[in-house]
gemmi code that builds the backbone of each chain (N, CA, C; Angstrom):
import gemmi

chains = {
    "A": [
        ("UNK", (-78.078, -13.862, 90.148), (-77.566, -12.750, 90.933), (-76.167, -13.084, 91.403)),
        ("UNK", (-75.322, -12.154, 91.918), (-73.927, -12.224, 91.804), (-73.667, -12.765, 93.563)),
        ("UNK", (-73.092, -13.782, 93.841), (-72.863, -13.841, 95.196), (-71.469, -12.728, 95.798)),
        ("UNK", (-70.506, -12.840, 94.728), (-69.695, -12.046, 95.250), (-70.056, -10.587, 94.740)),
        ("UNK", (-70.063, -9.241, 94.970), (-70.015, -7.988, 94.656), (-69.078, -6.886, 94.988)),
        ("UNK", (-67.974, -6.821, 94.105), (-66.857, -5.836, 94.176), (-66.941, -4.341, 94.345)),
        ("UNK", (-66.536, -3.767, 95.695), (-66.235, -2.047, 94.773), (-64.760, -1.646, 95.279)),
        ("UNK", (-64.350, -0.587, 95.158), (-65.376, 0.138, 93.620), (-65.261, -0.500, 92.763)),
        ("UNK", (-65.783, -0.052, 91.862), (-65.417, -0.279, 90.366), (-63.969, -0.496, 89.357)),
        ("UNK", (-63.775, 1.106, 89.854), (-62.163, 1.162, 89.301), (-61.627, 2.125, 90.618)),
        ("UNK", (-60.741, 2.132, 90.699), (-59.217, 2.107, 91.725), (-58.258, 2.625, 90.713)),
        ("UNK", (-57.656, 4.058, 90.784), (-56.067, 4.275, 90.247), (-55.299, 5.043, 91.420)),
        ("UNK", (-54.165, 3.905, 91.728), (-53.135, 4.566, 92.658), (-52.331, 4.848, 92.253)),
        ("UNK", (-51.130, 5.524, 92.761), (-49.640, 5.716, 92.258), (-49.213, 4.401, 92.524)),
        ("UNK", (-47.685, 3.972, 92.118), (-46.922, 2.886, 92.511), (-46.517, 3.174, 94.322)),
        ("UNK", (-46.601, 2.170, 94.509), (-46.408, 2.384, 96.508), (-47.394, 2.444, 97.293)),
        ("UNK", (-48.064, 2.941, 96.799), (-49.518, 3.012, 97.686), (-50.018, 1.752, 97.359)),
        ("UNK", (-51.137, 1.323, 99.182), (-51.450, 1.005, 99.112), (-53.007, 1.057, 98.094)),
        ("UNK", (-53.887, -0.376, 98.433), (-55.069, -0.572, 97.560), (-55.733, -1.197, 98.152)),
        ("UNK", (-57.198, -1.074, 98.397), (-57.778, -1.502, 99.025), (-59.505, -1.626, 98.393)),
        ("UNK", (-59.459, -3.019, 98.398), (-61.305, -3.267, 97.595), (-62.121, -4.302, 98.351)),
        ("UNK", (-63.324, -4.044, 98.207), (-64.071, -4.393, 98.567), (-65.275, -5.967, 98.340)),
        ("UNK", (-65.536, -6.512, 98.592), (-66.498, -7.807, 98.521), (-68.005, -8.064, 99.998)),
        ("UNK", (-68.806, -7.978, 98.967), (-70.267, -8.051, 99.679), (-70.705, -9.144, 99.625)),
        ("UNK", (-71.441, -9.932, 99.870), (-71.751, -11.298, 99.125), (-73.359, -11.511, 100.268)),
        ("UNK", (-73.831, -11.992, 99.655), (-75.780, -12.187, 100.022), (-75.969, -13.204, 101.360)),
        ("UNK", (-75.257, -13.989, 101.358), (-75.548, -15.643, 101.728), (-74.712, -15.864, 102.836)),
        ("UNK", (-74.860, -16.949, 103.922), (-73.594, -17.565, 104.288), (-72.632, -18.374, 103.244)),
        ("UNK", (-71.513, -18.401, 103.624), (-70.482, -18.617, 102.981), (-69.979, -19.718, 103.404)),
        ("UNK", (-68.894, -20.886, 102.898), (-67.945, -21.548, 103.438), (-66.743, -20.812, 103.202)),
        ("UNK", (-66.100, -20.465, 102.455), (-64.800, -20.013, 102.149), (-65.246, -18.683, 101.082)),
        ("UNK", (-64.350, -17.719, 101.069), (-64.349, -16.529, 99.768), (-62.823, -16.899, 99.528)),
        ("UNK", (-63.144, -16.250, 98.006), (-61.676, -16.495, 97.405), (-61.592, -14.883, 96.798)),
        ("UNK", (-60.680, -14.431, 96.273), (-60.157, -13.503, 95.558), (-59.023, -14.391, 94.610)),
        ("UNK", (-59.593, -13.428, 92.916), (-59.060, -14.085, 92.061), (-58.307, -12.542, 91.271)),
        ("UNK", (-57.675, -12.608, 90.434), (-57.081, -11.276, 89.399), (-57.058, -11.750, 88.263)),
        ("UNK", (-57.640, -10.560, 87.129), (-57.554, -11.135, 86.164), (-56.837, -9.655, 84.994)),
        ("UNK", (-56.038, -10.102, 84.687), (-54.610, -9.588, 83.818), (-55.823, -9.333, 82.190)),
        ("UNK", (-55.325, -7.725, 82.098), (-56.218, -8.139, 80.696), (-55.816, -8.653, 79.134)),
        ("UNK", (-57.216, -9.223, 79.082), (-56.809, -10.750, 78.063), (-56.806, -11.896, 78.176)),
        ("UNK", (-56.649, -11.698, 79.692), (-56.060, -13.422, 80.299), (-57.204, -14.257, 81.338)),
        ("UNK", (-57.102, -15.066, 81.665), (-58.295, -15.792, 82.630), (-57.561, -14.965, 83.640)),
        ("UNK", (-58.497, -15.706, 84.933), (-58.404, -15.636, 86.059), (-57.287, -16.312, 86.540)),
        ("UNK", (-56.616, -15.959, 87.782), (-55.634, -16.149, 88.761), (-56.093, -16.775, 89.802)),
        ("UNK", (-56.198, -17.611, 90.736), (-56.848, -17.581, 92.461), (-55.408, -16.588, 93.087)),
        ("UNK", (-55.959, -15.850, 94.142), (-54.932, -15.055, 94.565), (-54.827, -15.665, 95.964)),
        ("UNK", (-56.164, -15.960, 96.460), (-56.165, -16.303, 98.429), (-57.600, -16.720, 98.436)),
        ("UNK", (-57.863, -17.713, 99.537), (-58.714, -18.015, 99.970), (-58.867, -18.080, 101.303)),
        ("UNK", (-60.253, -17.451, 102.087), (-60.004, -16.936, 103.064), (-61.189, -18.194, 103.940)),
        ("UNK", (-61.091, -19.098, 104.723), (-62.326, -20.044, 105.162), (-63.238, -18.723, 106.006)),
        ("UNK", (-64.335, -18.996, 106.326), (-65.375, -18.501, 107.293), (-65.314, -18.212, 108.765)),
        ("UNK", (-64.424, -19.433, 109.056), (-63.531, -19.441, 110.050), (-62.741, -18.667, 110.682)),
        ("UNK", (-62.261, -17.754, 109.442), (-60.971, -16.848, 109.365), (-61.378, -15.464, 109.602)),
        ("UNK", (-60.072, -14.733, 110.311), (-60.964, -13.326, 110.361), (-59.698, -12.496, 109.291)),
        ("UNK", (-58.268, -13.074, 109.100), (-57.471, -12.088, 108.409), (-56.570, -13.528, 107.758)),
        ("UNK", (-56.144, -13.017, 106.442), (-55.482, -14.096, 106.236), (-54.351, -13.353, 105.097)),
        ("UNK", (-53.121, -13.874, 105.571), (-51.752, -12.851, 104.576), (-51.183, -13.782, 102.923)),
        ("UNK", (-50.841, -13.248, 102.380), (-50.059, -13.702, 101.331), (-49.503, -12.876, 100.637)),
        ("UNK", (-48.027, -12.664, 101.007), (-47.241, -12.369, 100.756), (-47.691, -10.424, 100.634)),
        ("UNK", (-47.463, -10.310, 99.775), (-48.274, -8.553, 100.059), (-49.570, -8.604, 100.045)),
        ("UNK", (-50.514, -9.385, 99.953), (-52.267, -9.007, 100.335), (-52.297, -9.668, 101.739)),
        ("UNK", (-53.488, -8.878, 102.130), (-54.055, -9.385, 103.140), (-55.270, -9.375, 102.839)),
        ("UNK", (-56.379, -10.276, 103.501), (-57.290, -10.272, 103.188), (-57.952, -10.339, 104.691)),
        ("UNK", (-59.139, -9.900, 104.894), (-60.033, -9.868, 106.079), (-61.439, -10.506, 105.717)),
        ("UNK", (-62.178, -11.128, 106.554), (-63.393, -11.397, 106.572), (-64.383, -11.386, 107.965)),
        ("UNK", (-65.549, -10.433, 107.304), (-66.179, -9.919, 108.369), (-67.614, -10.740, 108.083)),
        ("UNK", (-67.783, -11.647, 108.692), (-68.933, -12.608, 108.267), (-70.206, -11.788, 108.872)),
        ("UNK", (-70.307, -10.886, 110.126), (-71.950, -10.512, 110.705), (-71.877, -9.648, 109.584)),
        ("UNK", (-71.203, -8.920, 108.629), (-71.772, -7.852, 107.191), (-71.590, -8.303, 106.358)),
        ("UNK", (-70.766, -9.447, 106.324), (-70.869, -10.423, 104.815), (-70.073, -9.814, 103.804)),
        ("UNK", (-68.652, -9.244, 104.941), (-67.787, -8.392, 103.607), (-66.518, -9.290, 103.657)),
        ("UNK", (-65.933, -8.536, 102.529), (-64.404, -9.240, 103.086), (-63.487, -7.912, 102.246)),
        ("UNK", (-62.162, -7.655, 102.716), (-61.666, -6.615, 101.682), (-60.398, -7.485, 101.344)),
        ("UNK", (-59.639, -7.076, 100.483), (-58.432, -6.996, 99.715), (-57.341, -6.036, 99.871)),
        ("UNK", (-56.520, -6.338, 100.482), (-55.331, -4.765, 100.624), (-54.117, -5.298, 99.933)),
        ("UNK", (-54.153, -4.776, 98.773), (-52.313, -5.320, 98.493), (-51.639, -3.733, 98.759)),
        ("UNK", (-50.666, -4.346, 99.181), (-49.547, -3.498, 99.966), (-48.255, -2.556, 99.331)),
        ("UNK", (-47.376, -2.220, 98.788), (-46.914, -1.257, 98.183), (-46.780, -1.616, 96.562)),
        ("UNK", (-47.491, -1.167, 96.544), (-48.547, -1.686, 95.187), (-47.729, -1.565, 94.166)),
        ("UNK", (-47.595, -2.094, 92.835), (-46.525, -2.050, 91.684), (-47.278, -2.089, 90.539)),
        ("UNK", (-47.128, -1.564, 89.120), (-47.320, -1.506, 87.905), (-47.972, -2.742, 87.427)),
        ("UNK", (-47.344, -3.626, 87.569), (-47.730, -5.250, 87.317), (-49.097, -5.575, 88.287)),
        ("UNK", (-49.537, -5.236, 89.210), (-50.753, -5.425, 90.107), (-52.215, -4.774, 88.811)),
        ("UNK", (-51.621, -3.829, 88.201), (-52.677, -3.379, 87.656), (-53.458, -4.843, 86.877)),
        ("UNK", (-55.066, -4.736, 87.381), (-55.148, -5.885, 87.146), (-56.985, -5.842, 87.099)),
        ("UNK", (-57.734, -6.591, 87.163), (-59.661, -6.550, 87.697), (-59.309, -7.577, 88.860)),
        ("UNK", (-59.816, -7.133, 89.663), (-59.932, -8.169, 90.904), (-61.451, -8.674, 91.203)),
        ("UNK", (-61.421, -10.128, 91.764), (-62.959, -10.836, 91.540), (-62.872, -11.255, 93.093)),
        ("UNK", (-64.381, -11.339, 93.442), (-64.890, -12.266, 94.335), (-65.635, -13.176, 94.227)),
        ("UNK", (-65.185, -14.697, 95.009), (-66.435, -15.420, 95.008), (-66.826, -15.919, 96.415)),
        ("UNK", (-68.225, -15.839, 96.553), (-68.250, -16.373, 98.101), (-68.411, -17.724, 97.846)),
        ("UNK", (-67.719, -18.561, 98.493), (-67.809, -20.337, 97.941), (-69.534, -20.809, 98.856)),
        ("UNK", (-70.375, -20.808, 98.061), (-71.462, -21.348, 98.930), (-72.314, -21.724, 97.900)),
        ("UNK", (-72.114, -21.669, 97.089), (-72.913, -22.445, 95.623), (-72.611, -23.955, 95.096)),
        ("UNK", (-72.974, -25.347, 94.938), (-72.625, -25.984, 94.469), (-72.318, -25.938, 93.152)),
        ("UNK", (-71.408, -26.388, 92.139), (-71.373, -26.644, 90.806), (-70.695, -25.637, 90.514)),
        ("UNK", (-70.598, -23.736, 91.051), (-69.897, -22.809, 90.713), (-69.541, -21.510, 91.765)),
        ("UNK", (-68.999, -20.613, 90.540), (-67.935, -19.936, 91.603), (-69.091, -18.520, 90.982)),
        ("UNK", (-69.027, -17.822, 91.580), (-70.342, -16.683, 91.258), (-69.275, -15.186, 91.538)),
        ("UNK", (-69.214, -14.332, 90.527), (-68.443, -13.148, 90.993), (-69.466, -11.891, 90.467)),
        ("UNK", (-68.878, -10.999, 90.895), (-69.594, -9.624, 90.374), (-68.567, -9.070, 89.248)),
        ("UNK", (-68.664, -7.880, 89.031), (-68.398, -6.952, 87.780), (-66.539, -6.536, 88.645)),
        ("UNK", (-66.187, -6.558, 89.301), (-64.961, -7.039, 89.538), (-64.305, -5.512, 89.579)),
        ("UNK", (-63.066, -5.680, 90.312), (-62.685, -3.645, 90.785), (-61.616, -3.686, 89.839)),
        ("UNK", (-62.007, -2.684, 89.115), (-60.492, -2.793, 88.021), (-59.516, -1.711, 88.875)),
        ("UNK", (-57.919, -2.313, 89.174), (-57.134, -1.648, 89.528), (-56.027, -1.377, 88.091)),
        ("UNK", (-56.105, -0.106, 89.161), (-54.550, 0.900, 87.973), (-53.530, 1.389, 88.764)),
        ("UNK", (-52.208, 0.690, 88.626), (-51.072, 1.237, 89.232), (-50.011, 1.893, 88.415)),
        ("UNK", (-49.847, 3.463, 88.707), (-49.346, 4.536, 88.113), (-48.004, 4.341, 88.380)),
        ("UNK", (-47.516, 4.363, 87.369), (-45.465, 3.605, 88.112), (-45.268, 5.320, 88.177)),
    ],
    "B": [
        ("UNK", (-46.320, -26.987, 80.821), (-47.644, -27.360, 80.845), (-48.725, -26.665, 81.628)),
        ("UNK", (-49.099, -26.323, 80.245), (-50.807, -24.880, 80.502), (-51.626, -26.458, 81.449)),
        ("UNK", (-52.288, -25.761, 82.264), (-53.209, -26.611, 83.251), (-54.574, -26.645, 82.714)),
        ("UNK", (-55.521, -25.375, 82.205), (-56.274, -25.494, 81.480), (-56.202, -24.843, 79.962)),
        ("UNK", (-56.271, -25.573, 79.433), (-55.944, -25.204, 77.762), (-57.533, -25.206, 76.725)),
        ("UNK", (-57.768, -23.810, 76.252), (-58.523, -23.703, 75.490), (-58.478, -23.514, 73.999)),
        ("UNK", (-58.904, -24.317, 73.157), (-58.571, -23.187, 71.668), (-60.366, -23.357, 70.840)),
        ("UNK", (-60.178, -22.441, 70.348), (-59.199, -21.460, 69.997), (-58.598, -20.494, 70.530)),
        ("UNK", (-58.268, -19.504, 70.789), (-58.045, -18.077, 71.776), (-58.656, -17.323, 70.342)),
        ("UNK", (-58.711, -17.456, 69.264), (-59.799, -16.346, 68.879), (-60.648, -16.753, 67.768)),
        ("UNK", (-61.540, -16.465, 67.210), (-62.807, -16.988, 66.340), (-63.744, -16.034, 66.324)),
        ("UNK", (-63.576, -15.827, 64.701), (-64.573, -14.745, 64.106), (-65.167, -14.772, 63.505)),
        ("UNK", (-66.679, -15.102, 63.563), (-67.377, -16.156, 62.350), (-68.583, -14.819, 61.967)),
        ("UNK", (-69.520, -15.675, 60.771), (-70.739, -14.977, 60.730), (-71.424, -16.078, 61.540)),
        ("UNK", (-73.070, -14.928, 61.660), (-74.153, -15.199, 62.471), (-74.431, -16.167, 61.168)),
        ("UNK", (-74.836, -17.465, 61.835), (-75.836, -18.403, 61.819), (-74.824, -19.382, 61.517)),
        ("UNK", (-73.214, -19.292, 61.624), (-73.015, -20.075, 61.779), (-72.996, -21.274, 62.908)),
        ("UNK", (-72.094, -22.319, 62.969), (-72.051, -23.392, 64.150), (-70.563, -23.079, 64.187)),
        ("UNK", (-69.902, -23.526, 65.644), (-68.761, -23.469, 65.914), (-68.303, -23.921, 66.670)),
        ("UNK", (-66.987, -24.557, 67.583), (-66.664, -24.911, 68.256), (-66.115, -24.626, 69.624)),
        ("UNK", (-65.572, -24.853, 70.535), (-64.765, -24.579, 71.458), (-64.446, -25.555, 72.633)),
        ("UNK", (-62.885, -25.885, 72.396), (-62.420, -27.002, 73.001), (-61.621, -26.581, 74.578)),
        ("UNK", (-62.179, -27.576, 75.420), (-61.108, -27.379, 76.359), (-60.861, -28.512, 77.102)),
        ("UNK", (-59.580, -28.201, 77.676), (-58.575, -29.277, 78.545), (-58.111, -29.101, 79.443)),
        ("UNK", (-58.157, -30.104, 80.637), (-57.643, -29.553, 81.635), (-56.541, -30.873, 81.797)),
        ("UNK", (-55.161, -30.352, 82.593), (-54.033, -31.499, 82.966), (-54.022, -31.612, 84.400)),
        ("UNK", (-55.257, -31.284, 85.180), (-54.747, -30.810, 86.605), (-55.562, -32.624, 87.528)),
        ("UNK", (-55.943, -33.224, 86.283), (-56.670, -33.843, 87.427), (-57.855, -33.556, 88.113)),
        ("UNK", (-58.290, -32.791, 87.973), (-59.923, -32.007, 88.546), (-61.257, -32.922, 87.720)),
        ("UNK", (-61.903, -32.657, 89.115), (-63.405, -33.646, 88.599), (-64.437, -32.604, 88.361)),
        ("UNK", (-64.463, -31.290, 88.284), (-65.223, -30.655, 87.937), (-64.747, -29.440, 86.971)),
        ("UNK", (-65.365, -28.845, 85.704), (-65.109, -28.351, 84.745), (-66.178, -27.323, 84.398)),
        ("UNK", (-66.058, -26.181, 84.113), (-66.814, -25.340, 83.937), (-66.561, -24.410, 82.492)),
        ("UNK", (-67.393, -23.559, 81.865), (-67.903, -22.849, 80.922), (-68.287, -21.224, 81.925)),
        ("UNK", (-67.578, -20.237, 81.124), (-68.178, -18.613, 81.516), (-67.997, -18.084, 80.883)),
        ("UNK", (-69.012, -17.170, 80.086), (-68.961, -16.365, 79.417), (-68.715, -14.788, 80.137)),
        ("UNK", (-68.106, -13.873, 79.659), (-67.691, -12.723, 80.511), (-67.740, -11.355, 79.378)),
        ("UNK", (-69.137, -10.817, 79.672), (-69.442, -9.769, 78.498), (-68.503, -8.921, 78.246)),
        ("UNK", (-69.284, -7.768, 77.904), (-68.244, -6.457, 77.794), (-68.172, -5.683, 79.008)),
        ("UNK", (-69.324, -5.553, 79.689), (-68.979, -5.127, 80.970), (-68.207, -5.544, 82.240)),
        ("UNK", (-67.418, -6.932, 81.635), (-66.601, -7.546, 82.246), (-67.628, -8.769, 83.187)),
        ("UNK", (-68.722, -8.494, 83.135), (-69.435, -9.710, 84.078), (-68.932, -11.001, 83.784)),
        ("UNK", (-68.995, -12.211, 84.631), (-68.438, -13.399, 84.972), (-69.600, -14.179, 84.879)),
        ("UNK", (-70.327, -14.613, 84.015), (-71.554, -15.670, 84.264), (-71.198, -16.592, 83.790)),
        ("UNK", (-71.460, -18.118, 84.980), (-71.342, -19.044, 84.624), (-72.342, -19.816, 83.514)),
        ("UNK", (-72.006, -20.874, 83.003), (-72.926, -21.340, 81.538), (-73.187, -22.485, 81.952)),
        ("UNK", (-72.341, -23.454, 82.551), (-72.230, -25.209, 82.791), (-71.334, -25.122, 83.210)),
        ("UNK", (-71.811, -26.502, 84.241), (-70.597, -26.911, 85.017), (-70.683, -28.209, 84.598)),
        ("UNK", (-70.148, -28.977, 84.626), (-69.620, -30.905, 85.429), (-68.635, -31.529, 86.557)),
        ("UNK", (-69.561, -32.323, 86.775), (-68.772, -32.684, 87.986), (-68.634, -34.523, 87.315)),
        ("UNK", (-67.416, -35.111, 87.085), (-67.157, -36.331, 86.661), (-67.991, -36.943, 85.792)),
        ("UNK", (-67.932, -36.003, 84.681), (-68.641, -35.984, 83.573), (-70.074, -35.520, 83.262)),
        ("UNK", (-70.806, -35.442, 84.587), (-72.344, -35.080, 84.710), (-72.073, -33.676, 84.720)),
        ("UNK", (-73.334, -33.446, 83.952), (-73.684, -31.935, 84.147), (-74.848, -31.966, 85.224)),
        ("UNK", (-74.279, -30.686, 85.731), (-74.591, -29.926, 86.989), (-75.080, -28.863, 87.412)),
        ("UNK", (-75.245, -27.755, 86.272), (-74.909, -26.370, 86.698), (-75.762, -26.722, 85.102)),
        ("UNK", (-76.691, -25.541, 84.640), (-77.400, -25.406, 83.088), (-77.867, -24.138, 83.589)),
        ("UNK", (-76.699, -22.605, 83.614), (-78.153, -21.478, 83.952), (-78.392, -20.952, 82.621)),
        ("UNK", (-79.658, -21.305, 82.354), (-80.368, -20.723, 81.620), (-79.857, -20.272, 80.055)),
        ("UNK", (-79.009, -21.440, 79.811), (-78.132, -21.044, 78.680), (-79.066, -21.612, 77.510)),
        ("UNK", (-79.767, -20.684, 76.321), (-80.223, -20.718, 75.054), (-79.788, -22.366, 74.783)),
        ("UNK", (-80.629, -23.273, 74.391), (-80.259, -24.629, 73.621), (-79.285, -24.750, 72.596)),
        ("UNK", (-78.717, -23.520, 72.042), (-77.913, -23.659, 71.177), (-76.806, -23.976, 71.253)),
        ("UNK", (-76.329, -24.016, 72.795), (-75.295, -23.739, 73.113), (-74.996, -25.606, 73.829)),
        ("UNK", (-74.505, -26.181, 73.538), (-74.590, -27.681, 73.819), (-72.985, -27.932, 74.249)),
        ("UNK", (-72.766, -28.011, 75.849), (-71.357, -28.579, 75.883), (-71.761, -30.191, 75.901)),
        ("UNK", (-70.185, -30.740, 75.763), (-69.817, -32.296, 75.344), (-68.971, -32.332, 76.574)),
        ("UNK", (-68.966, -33.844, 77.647), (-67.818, -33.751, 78.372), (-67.447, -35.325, 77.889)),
        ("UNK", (-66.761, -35.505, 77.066), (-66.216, -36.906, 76.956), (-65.544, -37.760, 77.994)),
        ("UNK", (-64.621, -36.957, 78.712), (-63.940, -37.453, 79.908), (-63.815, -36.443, 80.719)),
        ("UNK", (-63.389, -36.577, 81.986), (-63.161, -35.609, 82.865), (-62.497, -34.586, 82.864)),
        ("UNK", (-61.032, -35.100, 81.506), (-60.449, -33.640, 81.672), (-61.110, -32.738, 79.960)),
        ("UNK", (-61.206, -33.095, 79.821), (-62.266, -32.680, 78.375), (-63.464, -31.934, 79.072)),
        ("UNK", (-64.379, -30.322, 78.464), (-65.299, -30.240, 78.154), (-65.551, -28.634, 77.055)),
        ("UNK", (-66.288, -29.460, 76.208), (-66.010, -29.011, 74.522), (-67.291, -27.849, 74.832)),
        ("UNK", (-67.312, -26.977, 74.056), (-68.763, -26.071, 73.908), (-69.012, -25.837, 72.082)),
        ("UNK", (-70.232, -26.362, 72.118), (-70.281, -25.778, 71.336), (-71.645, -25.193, 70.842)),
        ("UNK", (-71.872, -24.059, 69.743), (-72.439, -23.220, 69.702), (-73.696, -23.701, 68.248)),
        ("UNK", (-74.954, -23.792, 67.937), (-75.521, -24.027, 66.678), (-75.485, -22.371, 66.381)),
        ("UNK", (-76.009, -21.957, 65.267), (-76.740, -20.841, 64.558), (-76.630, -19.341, 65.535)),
        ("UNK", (-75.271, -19.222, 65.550), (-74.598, -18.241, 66.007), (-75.084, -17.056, 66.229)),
        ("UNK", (-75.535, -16.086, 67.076), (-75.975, -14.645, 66.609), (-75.168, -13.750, 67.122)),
        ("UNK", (-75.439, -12.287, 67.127), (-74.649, -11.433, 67.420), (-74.216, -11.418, 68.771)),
        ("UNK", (-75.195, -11.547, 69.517), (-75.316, -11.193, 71.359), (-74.427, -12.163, 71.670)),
        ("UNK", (-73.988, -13.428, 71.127), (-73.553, -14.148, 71.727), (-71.322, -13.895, 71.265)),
        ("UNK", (-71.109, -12.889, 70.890), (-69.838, -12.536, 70.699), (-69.227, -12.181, 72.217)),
        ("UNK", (-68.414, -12.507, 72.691), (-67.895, -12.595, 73.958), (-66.715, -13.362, 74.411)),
        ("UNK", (-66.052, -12.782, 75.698), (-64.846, -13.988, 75.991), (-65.598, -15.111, 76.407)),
        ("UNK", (-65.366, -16.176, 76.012), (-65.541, -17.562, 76.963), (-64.331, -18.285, 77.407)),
        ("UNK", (-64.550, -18.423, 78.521), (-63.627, -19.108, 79.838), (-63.745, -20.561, 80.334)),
        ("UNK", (-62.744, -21.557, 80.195), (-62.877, -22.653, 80.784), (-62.429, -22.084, 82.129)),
        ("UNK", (-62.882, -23.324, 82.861), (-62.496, -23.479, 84.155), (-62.031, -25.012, 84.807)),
        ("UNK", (-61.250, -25.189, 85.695), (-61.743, -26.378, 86.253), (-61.462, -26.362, 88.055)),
        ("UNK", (-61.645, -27.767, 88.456), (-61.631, -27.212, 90.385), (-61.813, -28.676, 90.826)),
        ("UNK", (-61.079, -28.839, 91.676), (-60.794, -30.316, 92.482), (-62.132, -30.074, 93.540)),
        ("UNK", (-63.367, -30.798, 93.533), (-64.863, -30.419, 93.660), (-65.396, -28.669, 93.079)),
        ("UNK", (-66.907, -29.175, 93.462), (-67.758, -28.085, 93.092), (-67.990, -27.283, 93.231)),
        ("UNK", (-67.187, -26.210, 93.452), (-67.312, -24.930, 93.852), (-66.785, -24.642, 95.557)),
        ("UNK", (-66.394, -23.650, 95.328), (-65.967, -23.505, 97.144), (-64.440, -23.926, 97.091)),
        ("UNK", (-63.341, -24.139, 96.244), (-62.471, -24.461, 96.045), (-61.894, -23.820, 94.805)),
        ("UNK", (-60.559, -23.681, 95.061), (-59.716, -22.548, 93.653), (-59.785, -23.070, 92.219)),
        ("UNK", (-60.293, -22.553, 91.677), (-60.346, -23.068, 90.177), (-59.415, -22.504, 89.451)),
        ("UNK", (-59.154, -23.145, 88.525), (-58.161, -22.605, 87.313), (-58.965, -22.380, 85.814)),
        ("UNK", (-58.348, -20.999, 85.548), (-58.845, -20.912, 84.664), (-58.499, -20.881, 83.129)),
        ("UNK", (-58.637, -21.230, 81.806), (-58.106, -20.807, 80.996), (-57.747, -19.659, 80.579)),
        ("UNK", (-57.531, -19.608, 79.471), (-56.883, -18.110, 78.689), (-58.037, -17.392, 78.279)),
        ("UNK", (-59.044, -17.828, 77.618), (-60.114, -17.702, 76.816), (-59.945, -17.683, 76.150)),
        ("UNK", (-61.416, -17.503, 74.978), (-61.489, -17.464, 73.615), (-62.362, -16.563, 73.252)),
        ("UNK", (-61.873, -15.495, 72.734), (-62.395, -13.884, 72.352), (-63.353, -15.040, 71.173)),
        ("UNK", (-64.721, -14.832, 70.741), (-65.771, -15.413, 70.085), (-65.990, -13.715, 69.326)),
        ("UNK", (-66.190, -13.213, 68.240), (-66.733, -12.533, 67.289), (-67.469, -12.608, 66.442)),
        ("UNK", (-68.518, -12.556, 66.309), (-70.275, -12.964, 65.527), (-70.205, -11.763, 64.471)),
        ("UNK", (-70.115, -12.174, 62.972), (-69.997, -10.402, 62.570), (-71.682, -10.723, 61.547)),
    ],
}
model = gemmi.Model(1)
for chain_id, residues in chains.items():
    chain = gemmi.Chain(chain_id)
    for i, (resn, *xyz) in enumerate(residues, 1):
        res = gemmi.Residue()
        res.name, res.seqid = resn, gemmi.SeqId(i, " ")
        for name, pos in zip(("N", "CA", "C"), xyz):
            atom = gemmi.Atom()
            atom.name, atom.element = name, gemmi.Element(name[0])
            atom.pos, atom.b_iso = gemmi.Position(*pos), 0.0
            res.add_atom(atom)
        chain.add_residue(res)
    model.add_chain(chain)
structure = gemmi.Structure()
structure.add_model(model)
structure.setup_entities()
C-alpha cells in the first residue's frame, strides 16, 4: 500500500498561477519529501519537510505539514511551462524505502 | 558526472528471454534501490540494499534476481522474460534507508514483445 497518496491526479494551470497538490500518508512519519518527475526522466527530490516542521520554503514552493490529518501540500508559486511535471510523495517512515502514490501530474499552459 | 547511472535507457527483447540491467551510483550512498513504475505511473519498490545486504524483497517473482557487488553497484536482472513485466525501471540510491533524499536514475524503458 502506498504511504504517500497524491491528489489530484492531474492539475492544468495557465503560466502564473499558482498550484497547489496534495499528500495523505497512513502512518506516523519522520520526514515527507516531495520529489518531480520530468517525463522520461527519474525523479528529482524537490524539499523535505521533518515532522517537526509545520511550513518549509524553497525558493518558489512551499510546503506545509499537518501531522493530526497526516497531510502535507505543495504550492509552487507563479508557476512556469518548465514546472509541468508528476509530482510524488513519500512519507519517510519505512525502513529500506521511499513509498509514493500514483503522483499529481501538473500542466503549465505558457 | 551522472550520480546515478543506469543502462541501458532502452531494451526491447522477446518473452522468455534473460536480460540485464546495470546500475551505478558516484554519490557515495550505502543504500541502493530497484522500482519499477507501470503505465499508470505507479512507483513500486522491487529491492533495496543497504551496504551490500539486501533489505527490502516485496514480493518480486524469483525471476527477477538483483546482484550488489559493491556498494555503488546494483545490477537487476531478469530470467524468462514475459509480457507484464515491460515497464520503466528506476535505480535509486540514498545516504541510509529510507527517510532521506534519494537520487534517482534516468531509467530503463524494458519492452517484452
Amino acid at each position: 500500500s502506498q504511504q504517500g497518496e497524491e491528489d489530484p491526479q492531474a492539475l492544468s494551470i495557465q503560466e502564473g498561477e499558482n498550484a497547489t497538490m496534495n499528500c495523505s500518508y497512513k502512518t506516523s512519519i519522520n520526514n515527507l519529501q516531495w520529489y518531480r518527475q520530468n517525463s522520461g526522466r527519474g525523479l528529482v527530490h524537490l524539499i523535505l519537510i521533518r515532522s517537526n516542521e509545520r511550513e518549509k520554503h524553497s525558493g518558489r514552493l512551499r510546503v506545509t505539514l499537518d501531522t493530526s490529518k497526516k497531510s502535507s501540500s505543495l504550492l509552487i508559486t507563479a508557476s512556469r511551462a518548465a514546472d509541468t511535471a508528476s509530482y510524488f510523495c513519500d512519507g519517510g517512515t519505512s525502513y529500506g524505502k521511499l513509498t509514493f502514490g500514483q503522483g499529481t501530474i501538473l500542466t503549465v499552459h505558457p | 558526472d551522472t550520480a546515478v547511472s543506469q543502462t541501458p535507457k532502452y531494451l526491447v527483447t522477446q518473452m522468455g528471454n534473460d536480460k540485464s540491467i546495470k546500475c551505478e551510483q558516484n554519490l557515495g550512498h550505502d543504500t541502493m534501490y530497484w522500482y519499477k513504475q507501470d503505465s499508470k505511473k505507479f512507483l513500486k519498490i522491487m529491492f533495496s540494499y543497504n551496504n551490500k545486504e539486501l533489505i527490502i524483497n516485496e514480493t518480486v517473482p524469483n525471476r527477477f534476481s538483483p546482484k550488489s557487488p559493491d556498494k555503488a553497484h546494483l545490477n537487476l536482472h531478469i530470467n524468462s522474460l514475459e509480457l507484464g513485466d515491460s515497464a520503466v525501471y528506476f535505480c535509486a540510491s540514498s545516504q541510509g534507508a529510507g527517510g532521506t533524499e534519494a537520487f534517482f536514475g534516468q531509467g530503463t524503458r524494458l519492452t517484452v514483445v
